[in-house]
Backbone as JSON, one array per atom type, in Angstrom:
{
  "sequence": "XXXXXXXXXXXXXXXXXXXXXXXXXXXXXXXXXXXXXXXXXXXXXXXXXXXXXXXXXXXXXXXXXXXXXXXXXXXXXXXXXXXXXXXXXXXXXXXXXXXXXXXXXXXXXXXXXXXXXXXXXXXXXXXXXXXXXXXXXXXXXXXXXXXXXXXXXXXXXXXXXXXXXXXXXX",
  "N": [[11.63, 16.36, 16.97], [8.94, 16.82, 14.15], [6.01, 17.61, 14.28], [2.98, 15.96, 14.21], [2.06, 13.06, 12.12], [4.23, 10.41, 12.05], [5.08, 8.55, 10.33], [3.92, 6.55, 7.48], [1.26, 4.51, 7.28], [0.21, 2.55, 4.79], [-2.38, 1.11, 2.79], [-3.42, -1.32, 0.41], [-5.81, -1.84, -0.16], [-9.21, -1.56, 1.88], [-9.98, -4.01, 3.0], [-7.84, -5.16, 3.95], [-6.7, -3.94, 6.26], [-7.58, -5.69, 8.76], [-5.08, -7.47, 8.45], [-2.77, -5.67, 8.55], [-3.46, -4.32, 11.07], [-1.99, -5.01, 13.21], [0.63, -3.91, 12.67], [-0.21, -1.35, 13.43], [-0.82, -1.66, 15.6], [1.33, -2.13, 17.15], [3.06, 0.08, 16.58], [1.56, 1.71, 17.95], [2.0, 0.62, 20.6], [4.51, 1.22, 20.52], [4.56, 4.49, 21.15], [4.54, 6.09, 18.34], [3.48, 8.16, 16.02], [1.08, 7.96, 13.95], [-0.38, 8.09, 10.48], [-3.03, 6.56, 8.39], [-3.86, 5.16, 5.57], [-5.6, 4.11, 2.36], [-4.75, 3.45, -0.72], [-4.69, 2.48, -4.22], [-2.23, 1.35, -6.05], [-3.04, 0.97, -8.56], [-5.89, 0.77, -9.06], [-6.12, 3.96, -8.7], [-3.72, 5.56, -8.97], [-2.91, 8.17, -9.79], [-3.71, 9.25, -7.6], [-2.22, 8.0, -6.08], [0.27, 8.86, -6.37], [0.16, 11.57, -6.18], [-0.09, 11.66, -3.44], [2.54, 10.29, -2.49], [4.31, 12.13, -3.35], [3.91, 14.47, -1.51], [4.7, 13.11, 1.03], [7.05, 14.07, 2.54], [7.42, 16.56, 3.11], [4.97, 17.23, 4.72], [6.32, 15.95, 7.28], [6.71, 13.2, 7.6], [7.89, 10.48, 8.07], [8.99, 7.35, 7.93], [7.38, 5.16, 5.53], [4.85, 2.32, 5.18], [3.81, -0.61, 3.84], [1.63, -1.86, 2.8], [0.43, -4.51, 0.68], [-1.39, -6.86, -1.22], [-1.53, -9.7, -3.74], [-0.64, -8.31, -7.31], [0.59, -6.5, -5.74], [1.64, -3.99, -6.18], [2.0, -1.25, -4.7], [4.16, -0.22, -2.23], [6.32, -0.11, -4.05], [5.8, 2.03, -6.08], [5.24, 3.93, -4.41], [7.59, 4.67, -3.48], [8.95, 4.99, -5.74], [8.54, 7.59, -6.09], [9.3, 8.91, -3.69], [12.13, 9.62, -1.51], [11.97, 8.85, 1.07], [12.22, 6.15, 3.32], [10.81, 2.99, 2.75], [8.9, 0.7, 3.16], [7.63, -2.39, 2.34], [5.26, -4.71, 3.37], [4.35, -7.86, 2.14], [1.06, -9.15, 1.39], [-0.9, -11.68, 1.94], [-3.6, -12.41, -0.08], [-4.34, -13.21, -2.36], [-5.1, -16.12, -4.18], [-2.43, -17.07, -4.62], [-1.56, -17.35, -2.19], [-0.15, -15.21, -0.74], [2.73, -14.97, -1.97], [2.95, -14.13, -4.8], [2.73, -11.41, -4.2], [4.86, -11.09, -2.4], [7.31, -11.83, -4.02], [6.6, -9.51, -5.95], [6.6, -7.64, -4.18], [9.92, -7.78, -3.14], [11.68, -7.77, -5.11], [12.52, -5.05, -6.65], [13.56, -2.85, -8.99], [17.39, -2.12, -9.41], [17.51, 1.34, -7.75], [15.58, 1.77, -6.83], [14.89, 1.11, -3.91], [12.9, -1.03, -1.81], [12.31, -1.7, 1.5], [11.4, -5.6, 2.64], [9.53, -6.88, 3.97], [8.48, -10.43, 6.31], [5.65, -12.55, 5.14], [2.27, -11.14, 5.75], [1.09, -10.93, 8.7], [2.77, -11.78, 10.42], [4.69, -9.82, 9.34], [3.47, -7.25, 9.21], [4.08, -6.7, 11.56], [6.57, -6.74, 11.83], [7.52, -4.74, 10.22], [6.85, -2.24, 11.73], [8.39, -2.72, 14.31], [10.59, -2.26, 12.45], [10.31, 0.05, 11.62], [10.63, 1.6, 14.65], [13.57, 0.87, 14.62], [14.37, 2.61, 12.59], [13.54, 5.62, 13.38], [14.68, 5.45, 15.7], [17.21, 6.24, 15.17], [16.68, 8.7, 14.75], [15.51, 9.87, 16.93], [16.21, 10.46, 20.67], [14.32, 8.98, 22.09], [13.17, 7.14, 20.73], [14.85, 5.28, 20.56], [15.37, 4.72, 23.43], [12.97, 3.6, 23.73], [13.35, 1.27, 21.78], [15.46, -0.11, 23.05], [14.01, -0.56, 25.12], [12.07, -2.72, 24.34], [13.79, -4.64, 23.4], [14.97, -5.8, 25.66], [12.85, -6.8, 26.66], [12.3, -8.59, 24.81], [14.28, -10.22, 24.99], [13.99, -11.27, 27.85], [11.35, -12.87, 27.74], [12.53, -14.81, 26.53], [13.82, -15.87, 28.12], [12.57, -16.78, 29.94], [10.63, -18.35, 28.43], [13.21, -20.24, 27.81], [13.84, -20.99, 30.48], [11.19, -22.57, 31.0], [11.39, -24.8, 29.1], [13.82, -26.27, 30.28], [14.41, -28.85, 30.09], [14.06, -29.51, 27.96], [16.37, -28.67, 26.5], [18.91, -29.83, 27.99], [22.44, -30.79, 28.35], [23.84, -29.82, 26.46]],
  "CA": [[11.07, 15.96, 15.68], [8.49, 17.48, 13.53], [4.27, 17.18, 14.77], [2.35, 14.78, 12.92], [2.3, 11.53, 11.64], [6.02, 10.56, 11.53], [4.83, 7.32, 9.85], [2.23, 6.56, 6.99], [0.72, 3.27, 6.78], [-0.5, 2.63, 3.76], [-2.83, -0.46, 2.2], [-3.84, -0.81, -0.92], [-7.66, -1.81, 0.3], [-9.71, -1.68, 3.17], [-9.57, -5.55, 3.06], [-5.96, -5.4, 3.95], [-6.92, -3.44, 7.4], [-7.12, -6.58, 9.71], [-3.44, -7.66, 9.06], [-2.21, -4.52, 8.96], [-3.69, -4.0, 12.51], [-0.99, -6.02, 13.72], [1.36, -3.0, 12.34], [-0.23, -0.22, 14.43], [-0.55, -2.09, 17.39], [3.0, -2.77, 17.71], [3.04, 1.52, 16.39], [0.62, 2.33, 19.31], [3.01, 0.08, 21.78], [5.9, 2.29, 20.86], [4.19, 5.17, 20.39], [4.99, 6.2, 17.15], [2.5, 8.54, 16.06], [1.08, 7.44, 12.32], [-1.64, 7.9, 9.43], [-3.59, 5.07, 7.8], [-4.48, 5.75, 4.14], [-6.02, 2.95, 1.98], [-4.81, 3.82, -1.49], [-3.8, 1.77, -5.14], [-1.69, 1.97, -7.48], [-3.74, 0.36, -9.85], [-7.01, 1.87, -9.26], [-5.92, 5.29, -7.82], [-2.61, 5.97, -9.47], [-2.77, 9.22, -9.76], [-3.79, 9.89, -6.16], [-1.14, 7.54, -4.92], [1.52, 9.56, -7.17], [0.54, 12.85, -5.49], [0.3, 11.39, -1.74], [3.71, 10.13, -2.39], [4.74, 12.97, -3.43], [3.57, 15.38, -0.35], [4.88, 12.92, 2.02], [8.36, 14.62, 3.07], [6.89, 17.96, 3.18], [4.22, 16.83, 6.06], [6.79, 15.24, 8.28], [6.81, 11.78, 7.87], [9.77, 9.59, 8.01], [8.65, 6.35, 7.09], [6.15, 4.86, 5.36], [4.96, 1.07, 5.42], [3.22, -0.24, 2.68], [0.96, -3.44, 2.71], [-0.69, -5.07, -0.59], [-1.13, -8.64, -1.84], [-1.87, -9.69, -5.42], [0.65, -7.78, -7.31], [1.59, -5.31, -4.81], [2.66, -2.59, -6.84], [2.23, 0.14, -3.79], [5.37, -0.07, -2.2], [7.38, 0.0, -5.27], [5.19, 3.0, -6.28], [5.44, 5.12, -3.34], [9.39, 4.5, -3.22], [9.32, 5.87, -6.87], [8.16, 9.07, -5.74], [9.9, 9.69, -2.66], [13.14, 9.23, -0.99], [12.1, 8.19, 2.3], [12.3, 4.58, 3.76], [9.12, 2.21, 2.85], [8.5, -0.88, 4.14], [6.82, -3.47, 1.83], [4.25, -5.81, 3.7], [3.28, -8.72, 1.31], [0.0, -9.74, 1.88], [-1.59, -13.36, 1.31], [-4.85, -11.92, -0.53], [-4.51, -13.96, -3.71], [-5.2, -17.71, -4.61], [-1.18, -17.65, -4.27], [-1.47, -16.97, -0.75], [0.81, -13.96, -0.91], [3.41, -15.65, -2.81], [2.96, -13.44, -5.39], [2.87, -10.34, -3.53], [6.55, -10.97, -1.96], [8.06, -11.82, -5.14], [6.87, -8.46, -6.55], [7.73, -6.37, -3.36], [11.42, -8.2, -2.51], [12.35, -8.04, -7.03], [12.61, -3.91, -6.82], [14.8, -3.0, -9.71], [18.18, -1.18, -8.68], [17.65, 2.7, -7.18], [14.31, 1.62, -6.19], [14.75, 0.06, -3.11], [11.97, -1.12, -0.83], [12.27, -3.13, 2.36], [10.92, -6.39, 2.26], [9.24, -8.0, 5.55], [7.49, -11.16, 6.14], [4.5, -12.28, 4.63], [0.93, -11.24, 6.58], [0.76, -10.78, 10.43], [4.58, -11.31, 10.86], [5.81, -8.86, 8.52], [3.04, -6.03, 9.37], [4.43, -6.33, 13.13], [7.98, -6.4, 12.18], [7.39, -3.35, 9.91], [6.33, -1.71, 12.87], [9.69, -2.72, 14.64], [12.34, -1.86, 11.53], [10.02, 1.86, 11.68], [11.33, 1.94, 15.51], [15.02, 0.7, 14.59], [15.06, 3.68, 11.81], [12.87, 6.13, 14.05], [15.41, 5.34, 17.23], [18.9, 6.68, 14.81], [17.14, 10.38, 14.51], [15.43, 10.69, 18.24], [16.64, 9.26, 21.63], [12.68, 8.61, 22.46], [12.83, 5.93, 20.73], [15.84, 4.91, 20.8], [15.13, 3.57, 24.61], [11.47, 2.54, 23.32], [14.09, 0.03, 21.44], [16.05, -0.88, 24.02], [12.96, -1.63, 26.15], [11.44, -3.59, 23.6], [14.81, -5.62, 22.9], [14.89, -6.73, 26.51], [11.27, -7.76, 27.22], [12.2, -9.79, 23.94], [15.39, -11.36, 26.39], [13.36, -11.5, 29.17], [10.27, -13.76, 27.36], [13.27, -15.85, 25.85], [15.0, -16.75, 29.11], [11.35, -17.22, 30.42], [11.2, -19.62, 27.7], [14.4, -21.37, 28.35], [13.75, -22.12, 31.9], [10.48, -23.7, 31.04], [12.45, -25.89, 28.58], [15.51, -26.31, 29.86], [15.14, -30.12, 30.18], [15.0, -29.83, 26.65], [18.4, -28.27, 26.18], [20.2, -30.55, 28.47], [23.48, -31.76, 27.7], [23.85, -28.84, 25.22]],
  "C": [[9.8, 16.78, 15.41], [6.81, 17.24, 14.22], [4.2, 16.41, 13.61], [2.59, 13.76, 12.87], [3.83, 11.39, 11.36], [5.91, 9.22, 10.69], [3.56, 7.14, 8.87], [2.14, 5.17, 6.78], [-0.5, 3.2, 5.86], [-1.0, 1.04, 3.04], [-3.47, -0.34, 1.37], [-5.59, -1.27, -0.65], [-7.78, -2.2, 1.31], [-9.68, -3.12, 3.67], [-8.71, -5.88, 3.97], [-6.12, -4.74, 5.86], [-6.44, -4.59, 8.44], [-5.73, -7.19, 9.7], [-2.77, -6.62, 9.01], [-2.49, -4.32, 10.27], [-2.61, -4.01, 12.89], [0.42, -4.89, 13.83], [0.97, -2.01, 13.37], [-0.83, -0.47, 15.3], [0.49, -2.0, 17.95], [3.42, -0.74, 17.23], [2.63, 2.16, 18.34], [2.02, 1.58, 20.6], [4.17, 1.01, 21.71], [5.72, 3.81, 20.98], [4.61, 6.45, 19.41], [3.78, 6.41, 16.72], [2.43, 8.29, 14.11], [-0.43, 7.66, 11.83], [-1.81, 6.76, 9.37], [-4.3, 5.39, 6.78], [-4.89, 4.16, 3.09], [-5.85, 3.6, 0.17], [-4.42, 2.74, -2.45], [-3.13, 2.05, -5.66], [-1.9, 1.61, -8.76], [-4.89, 1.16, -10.16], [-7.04, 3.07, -9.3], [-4.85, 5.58, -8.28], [-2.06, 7.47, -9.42], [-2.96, 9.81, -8.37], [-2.19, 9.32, -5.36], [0.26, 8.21, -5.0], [1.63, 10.62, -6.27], [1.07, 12.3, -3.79], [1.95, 11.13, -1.59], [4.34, 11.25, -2.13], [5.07, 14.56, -2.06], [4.14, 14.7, 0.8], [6.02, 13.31, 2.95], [7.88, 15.54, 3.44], [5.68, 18.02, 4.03], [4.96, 16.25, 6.98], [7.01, 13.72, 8.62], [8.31, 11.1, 7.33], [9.43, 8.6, 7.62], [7.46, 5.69, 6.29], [5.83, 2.74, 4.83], [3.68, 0.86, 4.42], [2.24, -1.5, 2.57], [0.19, -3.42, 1.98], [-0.05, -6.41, -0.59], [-1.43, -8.5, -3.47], [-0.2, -9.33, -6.26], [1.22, -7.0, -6.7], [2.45, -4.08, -5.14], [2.82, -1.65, -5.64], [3.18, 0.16, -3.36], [5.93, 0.23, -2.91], [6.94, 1.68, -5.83], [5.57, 4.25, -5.66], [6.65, 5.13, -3.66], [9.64, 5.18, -4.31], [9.2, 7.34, -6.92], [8.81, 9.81, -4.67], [11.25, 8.74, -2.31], [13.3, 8.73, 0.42], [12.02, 6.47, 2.41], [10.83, 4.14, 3.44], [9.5, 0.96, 2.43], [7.75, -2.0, 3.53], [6.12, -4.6, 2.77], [3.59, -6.41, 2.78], [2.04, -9.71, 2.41], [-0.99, -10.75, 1.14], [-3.26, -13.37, 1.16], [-5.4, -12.73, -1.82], [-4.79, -15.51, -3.62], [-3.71, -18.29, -4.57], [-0.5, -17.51, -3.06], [-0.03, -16.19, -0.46], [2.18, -14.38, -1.64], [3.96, -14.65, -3.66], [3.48, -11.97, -5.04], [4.58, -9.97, -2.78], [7.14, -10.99, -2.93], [7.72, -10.28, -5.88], [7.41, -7.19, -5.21], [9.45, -6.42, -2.95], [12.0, -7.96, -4.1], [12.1, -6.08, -7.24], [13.92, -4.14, -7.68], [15.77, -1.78, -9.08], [17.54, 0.78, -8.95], [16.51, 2.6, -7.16], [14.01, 1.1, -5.08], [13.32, 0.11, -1.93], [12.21, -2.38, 0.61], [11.28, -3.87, 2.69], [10.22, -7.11, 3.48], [8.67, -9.19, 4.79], [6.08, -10.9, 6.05], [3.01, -11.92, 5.94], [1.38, -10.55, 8.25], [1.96, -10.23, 10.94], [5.06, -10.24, 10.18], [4.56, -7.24, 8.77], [3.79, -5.66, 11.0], [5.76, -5.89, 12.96], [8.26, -5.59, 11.52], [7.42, -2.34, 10.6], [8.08, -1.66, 13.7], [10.77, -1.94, 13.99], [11.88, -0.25, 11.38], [10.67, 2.33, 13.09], [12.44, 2.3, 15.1], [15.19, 2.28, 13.57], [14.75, 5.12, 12.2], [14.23, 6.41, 15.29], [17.11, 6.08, 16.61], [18.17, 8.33, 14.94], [16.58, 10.6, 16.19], [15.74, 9.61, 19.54], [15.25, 8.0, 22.1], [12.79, 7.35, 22.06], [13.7, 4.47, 20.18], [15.91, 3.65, 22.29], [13.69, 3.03, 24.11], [12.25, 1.27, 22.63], [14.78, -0.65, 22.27], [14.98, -1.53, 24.62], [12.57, -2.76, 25.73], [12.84, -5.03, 23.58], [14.98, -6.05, 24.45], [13.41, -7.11, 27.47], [11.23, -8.68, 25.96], [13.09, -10.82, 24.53], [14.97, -11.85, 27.14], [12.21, -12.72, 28.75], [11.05, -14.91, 26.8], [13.8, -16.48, 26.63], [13.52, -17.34, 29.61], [11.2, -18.88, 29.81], [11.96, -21.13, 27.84], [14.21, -21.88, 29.51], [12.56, -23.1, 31.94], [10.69, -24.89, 29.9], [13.64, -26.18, 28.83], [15.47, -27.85, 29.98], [15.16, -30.78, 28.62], [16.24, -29.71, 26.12], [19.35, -28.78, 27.24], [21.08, -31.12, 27.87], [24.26, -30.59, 26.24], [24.97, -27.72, 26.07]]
}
């Protein structure tokens, strides 16, 4: 694969940083080498148009997108480029992200954006669905998925044996 950021994480304000963390932690664990750009598409429009635009032509494969409020960025970026991006709604508003999912999951057709959960969960499992689409072009991380998918088996049987006298009889 290509040098560089193979990943851009993108938030529409510095605000937005601490649950995004959560995203390139679970980056850094696989490592999955990535930017971090803090752009709008409200305020900044025109910047976010070009960045879009340049992002194939630097090497990046996916890009992950976290805003609350209305959340236009995702939808934005995706209009500009043809690579994969990742909507993270984020619970920034008085409708505790509410809002923010309903405008990143309501893309109209040949716009598509994928949709995670809201906040914490959905910047981590952004992070994951960049592996799963990361792991079809190189083997690298291909087993970085496998590993990951059985230290998720392994914490689940863990699990189970310290409940199993809940699941008796089952």
């Amino acid at each position: 694969m290509e040098k560089g950021p193979l990943v851009s994480v993108v938030m529409g304000s510095k605000s937005d940083f601490s649950i995004m963390q959560k995203c390139m932690e679970a980056l850094d664990k696989f490592g999955i080498e990535y930017e971090v750009r803090v752009l709008s598409a409200h305020r900044t429009p025109e910047k976010t148009a070009a960045f879009a635009k340049e992002l194939e032509k630097r090497g990046v494969k996916v890009v992950i997108a976290g805003a609350g409020g209305a959340a236009h960025l995702a939808g934005t970026i995706a209009s500009y480029t043809t690579l994969p991006v990742i909507g993270v709604p984020l619970p920034t508003s008085h409708l505790k992200g509410i809002d923010a999912l309903y405008s990143t999951v309501q893309m109209p057709p040949g716009v598509p954006v994928a949709c995670m959960a809201l906040g914490e969960w959905g910047a981590s499992n952004a992070a994951i669905f960049t592996l799963q689409i990361l792991s079809l072009l190189d083997d690298f991380f291909k087993e970085k998925l496998k590993d990951y998918k059985k230290e998720l088996s392994s914490q689940e049987v863990k699990r189970d044996e310290k409940d199993k006298n809940f699941n008796k009889g089952n």
